[in-house]
C-alpha positions in Angstrom: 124.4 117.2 99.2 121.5 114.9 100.8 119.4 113.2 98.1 116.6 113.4 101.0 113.9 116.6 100.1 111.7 115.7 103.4 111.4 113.3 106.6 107.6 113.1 107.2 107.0 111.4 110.9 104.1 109.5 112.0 101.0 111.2 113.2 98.6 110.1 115.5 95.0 110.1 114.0 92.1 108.5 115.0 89.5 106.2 112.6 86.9 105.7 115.2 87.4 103.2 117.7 91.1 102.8 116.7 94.4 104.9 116.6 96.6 105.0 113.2 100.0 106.6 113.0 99.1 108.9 109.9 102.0 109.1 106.9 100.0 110.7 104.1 98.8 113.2 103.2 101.2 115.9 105.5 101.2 119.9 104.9 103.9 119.9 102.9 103.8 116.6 101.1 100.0 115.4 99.7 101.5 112.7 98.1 104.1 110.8 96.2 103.6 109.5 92.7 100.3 108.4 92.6 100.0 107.3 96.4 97.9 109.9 98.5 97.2 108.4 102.0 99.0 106.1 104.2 98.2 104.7 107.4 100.0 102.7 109.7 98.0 100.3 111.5 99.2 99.0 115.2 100.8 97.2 116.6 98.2 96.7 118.5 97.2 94.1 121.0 93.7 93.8 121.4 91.6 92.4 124.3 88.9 89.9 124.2 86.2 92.7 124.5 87.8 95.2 122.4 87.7 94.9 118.5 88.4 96.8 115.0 84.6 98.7 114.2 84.8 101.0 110.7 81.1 101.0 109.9 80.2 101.3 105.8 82.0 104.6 104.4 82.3 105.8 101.1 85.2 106.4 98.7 85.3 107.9 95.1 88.4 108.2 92.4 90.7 105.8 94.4 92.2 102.3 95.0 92.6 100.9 98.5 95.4 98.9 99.3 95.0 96.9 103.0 98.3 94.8 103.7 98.6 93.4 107.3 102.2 91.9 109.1 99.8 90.6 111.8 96.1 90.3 112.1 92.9 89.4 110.6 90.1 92.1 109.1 86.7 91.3 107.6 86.0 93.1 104.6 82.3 93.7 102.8 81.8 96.0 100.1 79.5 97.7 97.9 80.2 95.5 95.1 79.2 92.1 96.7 82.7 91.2 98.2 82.6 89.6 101.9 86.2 88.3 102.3 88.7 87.7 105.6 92.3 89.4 105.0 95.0 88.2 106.8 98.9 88.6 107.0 100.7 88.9 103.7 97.6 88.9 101.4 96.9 91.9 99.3 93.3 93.6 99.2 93.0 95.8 96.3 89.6 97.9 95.7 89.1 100.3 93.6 86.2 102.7 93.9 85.9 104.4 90.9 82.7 106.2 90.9 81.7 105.1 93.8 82.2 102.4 96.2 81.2 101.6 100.2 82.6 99.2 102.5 83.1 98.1 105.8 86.7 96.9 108.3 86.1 94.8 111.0 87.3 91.8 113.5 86.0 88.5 111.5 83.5 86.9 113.8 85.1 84.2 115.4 88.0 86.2 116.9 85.2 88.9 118.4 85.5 87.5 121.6 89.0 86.7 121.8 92.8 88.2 122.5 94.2 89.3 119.1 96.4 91.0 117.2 96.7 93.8 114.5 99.3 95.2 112.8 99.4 96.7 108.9 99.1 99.5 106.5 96.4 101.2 104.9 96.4 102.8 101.3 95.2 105.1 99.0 96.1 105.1 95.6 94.7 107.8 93.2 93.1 107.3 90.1 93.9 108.7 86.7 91.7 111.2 85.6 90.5 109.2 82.7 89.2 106.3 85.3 88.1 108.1 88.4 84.4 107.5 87.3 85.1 103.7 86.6 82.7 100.8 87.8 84.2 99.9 91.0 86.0 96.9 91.6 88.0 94.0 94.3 91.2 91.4 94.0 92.1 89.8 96.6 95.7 88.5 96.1 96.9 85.6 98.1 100.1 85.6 100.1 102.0 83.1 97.9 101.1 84.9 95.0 103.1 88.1 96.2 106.3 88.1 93.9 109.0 87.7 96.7 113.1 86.9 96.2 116.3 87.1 98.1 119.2 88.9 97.0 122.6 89.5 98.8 121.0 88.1 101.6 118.0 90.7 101.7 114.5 89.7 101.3 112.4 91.4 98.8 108.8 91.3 98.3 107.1 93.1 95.5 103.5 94.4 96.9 102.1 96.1 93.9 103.3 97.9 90.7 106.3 96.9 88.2 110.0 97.4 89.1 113.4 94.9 89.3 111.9 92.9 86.2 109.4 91.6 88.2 105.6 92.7 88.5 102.9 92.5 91.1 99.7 90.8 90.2 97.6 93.9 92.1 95.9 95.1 89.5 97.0 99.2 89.3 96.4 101.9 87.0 99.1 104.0 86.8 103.1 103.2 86.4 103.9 102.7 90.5 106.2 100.4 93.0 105.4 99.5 96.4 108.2 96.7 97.6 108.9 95.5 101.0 112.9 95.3 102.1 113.7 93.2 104.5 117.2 92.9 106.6 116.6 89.6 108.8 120.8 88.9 109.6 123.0 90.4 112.2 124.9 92.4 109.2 124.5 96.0 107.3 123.3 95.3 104.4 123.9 98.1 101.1 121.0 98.6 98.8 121.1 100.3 96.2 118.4 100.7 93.8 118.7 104.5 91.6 118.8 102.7 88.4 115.2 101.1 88.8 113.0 103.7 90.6 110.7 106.2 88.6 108.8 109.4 89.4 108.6 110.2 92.9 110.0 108.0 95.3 109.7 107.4 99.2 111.4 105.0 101.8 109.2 104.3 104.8 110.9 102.6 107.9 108.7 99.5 110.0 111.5 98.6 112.4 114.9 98.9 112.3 117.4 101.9 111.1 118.9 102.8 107.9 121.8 104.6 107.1 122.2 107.3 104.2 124.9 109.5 103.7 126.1 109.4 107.1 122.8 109.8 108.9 120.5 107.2 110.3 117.3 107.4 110.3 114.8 105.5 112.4 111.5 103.7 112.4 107.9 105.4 111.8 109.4 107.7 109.3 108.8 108.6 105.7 111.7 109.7 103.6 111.4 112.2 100.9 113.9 111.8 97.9 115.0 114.6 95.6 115.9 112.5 93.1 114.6 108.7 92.7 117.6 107.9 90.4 120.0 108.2 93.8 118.3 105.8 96.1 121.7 104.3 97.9 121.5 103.2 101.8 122.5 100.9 104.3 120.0 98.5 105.5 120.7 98.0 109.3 120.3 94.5 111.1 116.8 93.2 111.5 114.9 96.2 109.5 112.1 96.3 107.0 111.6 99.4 105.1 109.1 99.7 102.2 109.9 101.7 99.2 107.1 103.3 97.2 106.3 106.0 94.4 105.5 106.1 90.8 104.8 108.5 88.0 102.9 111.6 89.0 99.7 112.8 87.6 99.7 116.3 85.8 96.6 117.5 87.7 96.8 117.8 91.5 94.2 115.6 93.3 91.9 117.0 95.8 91.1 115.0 98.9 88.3 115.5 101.2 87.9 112.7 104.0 87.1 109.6 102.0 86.9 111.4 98.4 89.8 111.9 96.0 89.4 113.4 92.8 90.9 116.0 89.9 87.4 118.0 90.5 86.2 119.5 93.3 82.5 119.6 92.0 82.8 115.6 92.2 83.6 115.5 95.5 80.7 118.2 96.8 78.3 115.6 94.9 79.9 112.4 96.2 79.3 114.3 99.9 75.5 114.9 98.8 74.8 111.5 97.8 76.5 109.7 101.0 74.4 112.3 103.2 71.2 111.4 101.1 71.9 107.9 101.5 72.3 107.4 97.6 75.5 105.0 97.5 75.2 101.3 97.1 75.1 99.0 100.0 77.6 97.1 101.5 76.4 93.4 102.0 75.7 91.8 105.7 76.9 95.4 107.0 73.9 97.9 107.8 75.8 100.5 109.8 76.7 103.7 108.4 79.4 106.3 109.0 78.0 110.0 108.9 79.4 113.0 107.1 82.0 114.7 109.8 80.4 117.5 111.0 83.6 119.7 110.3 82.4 118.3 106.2 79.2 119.2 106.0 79.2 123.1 105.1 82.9 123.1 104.6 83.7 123.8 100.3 86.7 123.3 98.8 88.1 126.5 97.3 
């Protein structure tokens, strides 16, 4: 019997002036563990008079997680943070109660070929701390926890898992680690005895092999049961594994907004419409309320 409940394939969505391949949330899946939204980010090749543009947007009862393979992306925030991100750091924001920022091309490559190439994350809150003061980490590159092991590279993005912990700073019992099969060679993974809660294998690039099927890049794979996470690793393939303990309330998302209560997200769509959410520094643009938002409720 397959240990795999669900193969969730990448989605085309749009975030203004640039296309995602949308992971999470999907009908039948609205998350895994804590993690609620994925978005996979290029690759993209950008010319010199084209450029990434998300204008100040709000969240509530989240973390972001922004991790880029290739690229650079300006970040500003509510909270007084104006920092660059580039390949293999970690940006980490968690909006609590509220919380605004802005994505864009950093200045100096405005005007220039470029790439960009990442993933973009939602983490939910615990009930308890979705009305938290906001707040950022940045985590360096070199400051990732990364190893090699039978010849596979492993990098530990955030969470706790293989004895080893991320310094991300998360709130709930979670994993996100990178795989990495660089050689010519299969590779066997096997890694039942660590996971916890729900679990998920997404693939960058490459194949990977699982009870005599192989699966292939831009898709997410569903396990039944985390303790049975047992695959081959195909040559020259990366594959991220991520879950965690679920929450015993469902979450309720509604563009930018998660949250256990419904009422908190009608308010936080009232504020950002009134114009009542901090400021992001150096950034005065503004990203309306979808129209398809406004007058919509949640039931």
């Amino acid at each position: 019997m397959s240990n795999i409940q669900m193969i969730i394939e990448e989605r085309a969505a749009d975030i203004g002036n640039f296309l995602v391949g949308r992971l999470l949330p999907f009908s039948q899946k609205r998350s895994v563990g804590p993690f609620v939204f994925i978005d996979h980010m290029g690759p993209a090749a950008l010319k010199d008079y084209e450029n990434l543009d998300v204008p100040p947007h709000p969240h509530i009862g989240l973390s972001t997680l922004t991790f880029l393979f290739e690229g650079s992306i300006m970040h500003r925030d509510s909270i007084g943070t104006e920092i660059e991100i580039k390949e293999g750091a970690v940006n980490w924001m968690t909006a609590g109660k509220a919380v605004a920022h802005s994505e864009r091309t950093p200045e100096y490559m405005r005007a220039s070929e470029k790439n960009l190439h990442g993933l973009q994350i939602w983490v939910a809150l615990p009930k308890e701390l979705e009305d938290m003061e906001p707040e950022f980490c940045h985590i360096n590159k070199e400051d990732i926890p990364s190893w090699k092991d039978n010849r596979v590279d492993y990098k530990l993005i955030a969470g706790e898992i293989l004895g080893r912990k991320s310094p991300v700073p998360v709130y709930s019992p979670l994993y996100f680690l990178e795989v990495k099969n660089t050689s010519q060679e299969d590779r066997e993974i096997i890694l039942g005895d660590y996971l916890f809660g729900e679990s998920s294998l997404y693939i960058l690039e490459g194949n990977i092999e699982s009870e005599g099927n192989l699966y292939n890049p831009k898709q997410i794979l569903i396990a039944k049961d985390a303790k049975f996470c047992h695959f081959v690793l195909k040559p020259v393939s990366t594959v991220y594994i991520f879950g965690g303990e679920p929450f015993p309330e469902p979450r309720h998302i509604y563009w930018n907004f998660v949250s256990s209560e419904k009422e908190k997200i009608e308010a936080a769509k009232t504020r950002w419409e009134n114009h009542e959410f901090p400021k992001v520094i150096h950034d005065d643009g503004y990203v309306p309320l979808p129209p398809q938002h406004k007058n919509l409720k949640l039931k």
